[in-house]
Legacy VTK file of the C-alpha trace (Angstrom):
# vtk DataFile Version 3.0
C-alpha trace
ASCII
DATASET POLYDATA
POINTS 172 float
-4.355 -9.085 5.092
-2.261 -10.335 2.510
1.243 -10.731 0.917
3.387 -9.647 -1.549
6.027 -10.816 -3.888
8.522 -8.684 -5.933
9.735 -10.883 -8.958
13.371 -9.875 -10.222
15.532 -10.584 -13.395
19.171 -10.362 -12.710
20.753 -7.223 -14.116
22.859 -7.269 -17.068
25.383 -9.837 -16.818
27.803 -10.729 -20.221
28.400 -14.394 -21.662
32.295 -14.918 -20.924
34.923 -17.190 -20.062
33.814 -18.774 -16.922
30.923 -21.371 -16.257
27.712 -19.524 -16.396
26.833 -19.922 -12.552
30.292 -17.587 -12.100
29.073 -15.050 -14.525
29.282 -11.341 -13.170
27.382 -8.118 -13.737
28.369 -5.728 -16.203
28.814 -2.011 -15.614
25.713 -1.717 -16.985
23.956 -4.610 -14.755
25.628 -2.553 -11.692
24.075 0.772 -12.728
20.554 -1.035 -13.612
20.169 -2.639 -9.990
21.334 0.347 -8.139
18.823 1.599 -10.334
15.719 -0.785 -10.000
16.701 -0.327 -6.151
16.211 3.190 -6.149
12.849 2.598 -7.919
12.239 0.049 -5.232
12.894 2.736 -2.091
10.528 5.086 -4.158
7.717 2.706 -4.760
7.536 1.005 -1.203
8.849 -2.383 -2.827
10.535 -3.240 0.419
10.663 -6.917 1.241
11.190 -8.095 4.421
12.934 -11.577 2.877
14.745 -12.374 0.162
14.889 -15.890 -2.152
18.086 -15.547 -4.532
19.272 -18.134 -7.194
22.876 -18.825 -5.756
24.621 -17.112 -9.001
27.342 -14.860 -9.090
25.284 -12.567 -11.214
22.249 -12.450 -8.831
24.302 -12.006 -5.684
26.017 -8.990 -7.209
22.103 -7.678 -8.079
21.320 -8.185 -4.614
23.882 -6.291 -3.141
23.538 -3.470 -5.351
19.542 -2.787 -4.462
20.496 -3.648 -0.593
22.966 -0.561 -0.905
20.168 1.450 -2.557
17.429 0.673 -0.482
19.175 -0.303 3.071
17.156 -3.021 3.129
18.225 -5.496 6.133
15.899 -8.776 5.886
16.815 -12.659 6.121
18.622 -13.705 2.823
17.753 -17.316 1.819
20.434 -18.023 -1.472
18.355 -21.172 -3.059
20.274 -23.095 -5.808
16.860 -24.841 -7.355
16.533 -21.240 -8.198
19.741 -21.163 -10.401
18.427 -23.811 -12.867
14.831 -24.223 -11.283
11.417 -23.964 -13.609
8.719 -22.358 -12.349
7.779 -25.340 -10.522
11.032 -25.014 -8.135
10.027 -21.079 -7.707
6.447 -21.976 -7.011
7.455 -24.534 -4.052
10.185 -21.704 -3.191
7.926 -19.026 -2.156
5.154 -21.160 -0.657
7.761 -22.656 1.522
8.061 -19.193 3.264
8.364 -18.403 7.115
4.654 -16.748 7.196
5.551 -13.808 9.616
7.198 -12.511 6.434
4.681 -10.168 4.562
6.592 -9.446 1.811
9.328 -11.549 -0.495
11.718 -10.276 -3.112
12.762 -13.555 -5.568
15.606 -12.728 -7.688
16.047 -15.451 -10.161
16.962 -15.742 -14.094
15.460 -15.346 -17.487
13.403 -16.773 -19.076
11.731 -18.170 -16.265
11.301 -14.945 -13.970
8.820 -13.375 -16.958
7.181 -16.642 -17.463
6.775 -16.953 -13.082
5.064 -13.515 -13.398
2.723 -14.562 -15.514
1.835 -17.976 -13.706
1.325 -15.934 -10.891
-0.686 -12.996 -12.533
-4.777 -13.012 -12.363
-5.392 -11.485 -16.140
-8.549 -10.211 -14.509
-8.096 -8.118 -11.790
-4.025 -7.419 -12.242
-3.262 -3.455 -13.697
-3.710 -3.476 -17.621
-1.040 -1.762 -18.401
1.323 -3.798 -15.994
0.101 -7.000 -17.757
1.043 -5.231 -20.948
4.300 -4.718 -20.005
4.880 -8.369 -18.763
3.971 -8.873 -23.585
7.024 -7.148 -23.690
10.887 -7.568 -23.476
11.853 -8.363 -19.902
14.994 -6.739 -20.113
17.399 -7.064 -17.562
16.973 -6.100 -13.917
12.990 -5.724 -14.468
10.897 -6.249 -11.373
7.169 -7.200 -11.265
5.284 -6.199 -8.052
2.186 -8.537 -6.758
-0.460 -8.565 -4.290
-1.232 -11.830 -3.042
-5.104 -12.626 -1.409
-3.286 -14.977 1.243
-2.931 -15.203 5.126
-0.179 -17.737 4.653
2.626 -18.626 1.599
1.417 -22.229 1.675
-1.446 -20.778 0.243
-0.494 -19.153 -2.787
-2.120 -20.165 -6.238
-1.112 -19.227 -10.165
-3.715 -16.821 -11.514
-4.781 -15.561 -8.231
-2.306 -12.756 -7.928
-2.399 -9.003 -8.727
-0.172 -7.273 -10.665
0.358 -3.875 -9.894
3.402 -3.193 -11.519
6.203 -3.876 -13.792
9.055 -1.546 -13.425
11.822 -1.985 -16.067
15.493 0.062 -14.965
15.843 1.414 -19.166
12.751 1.474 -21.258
11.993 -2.044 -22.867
12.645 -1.897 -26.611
LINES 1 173
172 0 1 2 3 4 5 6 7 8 9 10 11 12 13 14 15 16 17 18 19 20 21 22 23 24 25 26 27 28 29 30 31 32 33 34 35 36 37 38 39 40 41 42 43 44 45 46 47 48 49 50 51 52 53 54 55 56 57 58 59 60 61 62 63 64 65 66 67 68 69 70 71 72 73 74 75 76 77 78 79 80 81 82 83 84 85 86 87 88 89 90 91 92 93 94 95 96 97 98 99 100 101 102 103 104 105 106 107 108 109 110 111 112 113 114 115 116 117 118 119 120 121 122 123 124 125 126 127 128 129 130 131 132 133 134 135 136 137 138 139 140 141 142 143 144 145 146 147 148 149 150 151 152 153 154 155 156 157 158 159 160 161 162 163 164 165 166 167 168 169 170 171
């Protein structure tokens, strides 16, 4: 038995006017999460609960892949997640109801690439999903783990698989 997480950047959200935490998705950010959930139907990256950063911008991602993928799961909006370290998203997940299998975190950048690879065993992850994580995490990217654990309180960095990174637009 075991678990598994689904890490998530935000989509594409523009630096305006109003405070950062208010900051919307573009066009762009709406297309790339309906996109990225699409990618999640077709993969079988279906969690059955979902940690969100309280921001605008990662609401509006959220909503777009629950339209994609009809997903209907327990929603926990966090805000350590808004400003968190990957501390805060550490303590997040192992804090986790444990008759939940599988856990979608949708947080911000930099931190979500640099979670994935706290998280990531170099040695028995997929190559050429570790390769991708060396690359730009653009917006809206999701990395896909398998985690040896019978409980979330049990979760460890560099004890996870990798199987996948899954960007919504190639990565530059």
């Amino acid at each position: 038995m075991s678990k598994r997480i689904f890490l998530l950047r935000h989509a594409t959200s523009p630096a305006g006017m109003v405070r950062d935490i208010q900051r919307q998705l573009s066009l762009t950010g709406h297309n790339e999460a309906k996109t990225i959930g699409a990618a999640m139907q077709e993969n079988g990256f279906l969690p059955d609960y979902v940690l969100c950063s309280e921001a605008v911008r990662t609401r509006e991602t959220l909503n777009a892949i629950l339209e994609a993928t009809n997903i209907q799961c327990p929603i926990d909006f966090q805000e350590n997640l808004y400003h968190g370290q990957k501390g805060e998203y550490f303590r997040a997940l192992q804090s986790v109801d444990n008759k939940y299998k599988s856990v979608l975190l949708i947080g911000h950048n930099p931190i979500i690439p640099a979670f994935a690879g706290f998280l990531a065993d170099t040695e028995s992850s997929n190559k050429e999903a570790l390769n991708k994580l060396m690359r730009p995490y653009v917006p809206a990217t999701l990395s896909a783990f398998e985690c040896p654990i019978l409980a979330w309180e049990d979760l460890l960095p560099h004890h996870n698989i990798l199987t996948d990174v899954i960007a919504p637009t190639p990565a530059a």
